[in-house]
N, C-alpha and C positions, 0 to 999 in steps of 0.2 A: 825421382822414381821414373822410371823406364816399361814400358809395355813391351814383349815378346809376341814378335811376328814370323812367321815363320815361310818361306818360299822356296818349294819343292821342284824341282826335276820328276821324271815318271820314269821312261822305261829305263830301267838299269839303276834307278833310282829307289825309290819306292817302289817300285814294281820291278819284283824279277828279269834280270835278262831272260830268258829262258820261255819261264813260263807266264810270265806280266801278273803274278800274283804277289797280293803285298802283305800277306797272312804274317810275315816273320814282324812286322813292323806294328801290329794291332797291338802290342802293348804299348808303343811310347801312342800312338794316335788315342789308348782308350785316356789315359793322362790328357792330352791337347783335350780333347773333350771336355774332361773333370774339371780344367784347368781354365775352361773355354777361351784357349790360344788359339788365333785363326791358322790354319796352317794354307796354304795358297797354291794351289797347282799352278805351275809355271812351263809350260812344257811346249814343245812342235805339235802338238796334236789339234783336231780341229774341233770345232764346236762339234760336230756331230760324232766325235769318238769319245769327247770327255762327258755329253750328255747320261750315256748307260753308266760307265764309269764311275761317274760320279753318286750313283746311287748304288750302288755295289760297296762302292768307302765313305757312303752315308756321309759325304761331304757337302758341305752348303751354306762355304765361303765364298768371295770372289775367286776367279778363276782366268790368268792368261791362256791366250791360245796360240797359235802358229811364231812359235818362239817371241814373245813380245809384241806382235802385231795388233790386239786387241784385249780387252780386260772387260769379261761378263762379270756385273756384279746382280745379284738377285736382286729383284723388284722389290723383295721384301725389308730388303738389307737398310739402315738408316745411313750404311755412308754413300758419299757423295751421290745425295740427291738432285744438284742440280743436273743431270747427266739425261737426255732421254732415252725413251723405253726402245730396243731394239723389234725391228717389226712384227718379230713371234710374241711381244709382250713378255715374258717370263724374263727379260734382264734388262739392265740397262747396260750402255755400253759404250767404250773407252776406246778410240782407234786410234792407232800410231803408225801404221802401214798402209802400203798402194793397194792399190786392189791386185787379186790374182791377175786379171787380165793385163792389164798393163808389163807383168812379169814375163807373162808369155810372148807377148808382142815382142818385149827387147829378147827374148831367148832365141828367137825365132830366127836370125841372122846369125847368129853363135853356133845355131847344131850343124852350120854345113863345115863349120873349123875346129870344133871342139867335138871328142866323142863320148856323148852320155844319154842320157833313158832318163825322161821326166816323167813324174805322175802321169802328164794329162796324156800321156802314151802309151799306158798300162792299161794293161785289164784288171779288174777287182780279182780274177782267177790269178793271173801274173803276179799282182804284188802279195798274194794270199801267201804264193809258191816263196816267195824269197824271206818273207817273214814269220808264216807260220800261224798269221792271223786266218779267222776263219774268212768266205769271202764276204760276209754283212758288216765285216771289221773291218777289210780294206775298203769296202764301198765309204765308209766312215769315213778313213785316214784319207781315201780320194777327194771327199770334198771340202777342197782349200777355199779360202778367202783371200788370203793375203801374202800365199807366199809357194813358190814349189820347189819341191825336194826332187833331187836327181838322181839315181845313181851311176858314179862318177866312175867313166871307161877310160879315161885316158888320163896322162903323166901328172904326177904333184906338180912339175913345173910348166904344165899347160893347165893345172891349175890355178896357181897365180894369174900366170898371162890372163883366162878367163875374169877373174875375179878383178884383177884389173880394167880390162874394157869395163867390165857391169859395175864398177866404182864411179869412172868418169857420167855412166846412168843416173848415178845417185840412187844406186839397188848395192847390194854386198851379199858374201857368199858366206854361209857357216858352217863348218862341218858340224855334225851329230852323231850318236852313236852308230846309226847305221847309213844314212843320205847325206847328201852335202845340200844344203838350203839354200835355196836366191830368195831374197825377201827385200824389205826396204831398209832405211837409216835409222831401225829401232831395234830394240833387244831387250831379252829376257830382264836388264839391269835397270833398263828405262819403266818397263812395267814395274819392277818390285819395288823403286823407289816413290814410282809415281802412287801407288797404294799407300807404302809406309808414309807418306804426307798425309795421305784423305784420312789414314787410322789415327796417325798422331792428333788432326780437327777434330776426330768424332772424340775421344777420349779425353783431351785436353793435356795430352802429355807424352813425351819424346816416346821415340818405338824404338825397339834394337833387330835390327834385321838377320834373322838368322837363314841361310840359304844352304841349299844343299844341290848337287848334281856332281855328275860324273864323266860328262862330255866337253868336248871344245865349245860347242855351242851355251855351254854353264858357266866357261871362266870369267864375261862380264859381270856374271850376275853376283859371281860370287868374290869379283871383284872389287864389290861394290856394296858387300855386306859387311855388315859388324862380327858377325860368325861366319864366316866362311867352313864349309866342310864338303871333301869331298869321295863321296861315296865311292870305295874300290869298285873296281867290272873284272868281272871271270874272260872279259875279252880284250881287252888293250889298256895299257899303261896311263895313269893318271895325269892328266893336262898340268902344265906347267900355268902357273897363276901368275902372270907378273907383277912384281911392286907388292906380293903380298909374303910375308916370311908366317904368316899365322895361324897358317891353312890347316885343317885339322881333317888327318889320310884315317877313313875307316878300316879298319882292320878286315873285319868282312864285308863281303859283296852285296850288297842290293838292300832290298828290304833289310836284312839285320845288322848289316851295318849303321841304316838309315834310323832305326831302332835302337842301336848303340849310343850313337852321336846325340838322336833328340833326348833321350836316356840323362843324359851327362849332362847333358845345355841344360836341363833344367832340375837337375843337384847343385851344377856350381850357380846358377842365379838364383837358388833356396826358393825355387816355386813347387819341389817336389822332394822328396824323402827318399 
């Protein structure tokens, strides 16, 4: 017997391109609840956007942060207790990333040859303008821990070149729905498996990893699932998976898609009717 796990994407994901609302997807989530499946926010956002967030979808599973860089898991939670407490007390907590600062040090020699626009050069008003967040929510998405997001002004193939020096760093580059990311030598793939271990200990029995996303910065993770699915976008074409033929394309966009697919996952493993 096998345990269902489940590891999500957000914006364009579960949450609306558009309107970052995930209202179409409350029925397969009122199921995870009934079901008490963990479902796992996996996503670029930061501790301090998924905090409101996550009491909004009444979620209060573990939770990554700045695409793999970290794994809050709640204080309350009985997995992996050997872990300590983060110094707000309310999680404990899993790092797999440099710190921000370190990112910006090596960026710092890069913006006089590459041309792009980092967070820590925005105004909360600025990034508000280009996303559509109000600005309490870019002040959020501003504060990184482990990684920053750019948006990228110049060629795909001064992209490479970029991502090439910042390799030799031992940092890497990932695009996302809307930023392209410099972060360290971990990822959203490294976080869901490194869970699905601690869940398989606390349960006493294998986990099936079911992952879902819609961006490039998703194809580790869901390269590296048992279910792979990935959720269409009303804004650009669906990332190629490599090495995986089993990929499963939602037909609709965002939340109902993401509603479809959990929908289905759990008719065909007979955990739901």
């Amino acid at each position: 017997m096998s345990r269902l796990l489940i590891s999500t994407d957000l914006d364009g994901t579960l949450l609306d391109h558009n309107s970052y609302s995930a209202e179409a997807a409350q029925p397969a989530l009122l199921k995870l609840r009934q079901l008490q499946i963990p479902w796992v926010l996996n996503t670029s956002k930061t501790l301090a956007e998924l905090e409101p967030l996550r009491q909004q979808l009444e979620h209060n599973h573990p939770f990554v942060v700045e695409n793999g860089a970290a794994i809050y898991i709640p204080t309350d939670s009985p997995l992996a207790p050997d872990l300590s407490p983060d110094p707000g007390g309310k999680y404990r907590c899993k790092i797999f990333g440099p710190s921000r600062r370190r990112i910006l040090l090596a960026l710092e020699p890069l913006s006089q040859r590459y041309r792009f626009t980092g967070f820590s050069a925005l105004s909360a008003e600025r990034l508000a303008d280009i996303t559509g967040l109000t600005p309490e929510e870019a002040r959020q998405a501003m504060a990184r821990q482990f990684t920053e997001p750019l948006i990228w002004e110049d060629s795909r193939a001064a992209l490479h070149d970029f991502a090439s020096e910042l390799s030799l760093l031992n940092f890497q580059v990932q695009r996302g729905g809307r930023f392209t990311h410099v972060m360290g030598r971990c990822d959203k793939a490294d976080a869901m498996r490194w869970l699905a271990e601690q869940y398989s200990i606390l349960w006493g029995e294998p986990v099936t990893c079911m992952a879902l996303g819609d961006g490039d910065n998703d194809v580790g993770m869901l390269q590296k699932a048992d279910l792979p699915v990935l959720v269409r976008s009303p804004s650009h074409a669906p990332p190629q998976v490599p090495g995986r033929t089993d990929v499963v394309v939602t037909e609709q966009p965002g939340p109902a898609g993401w509603n479809d697919a959990v929908s289905c996952a759990l008719q065909q493993l007979g955990l739901a009717t």
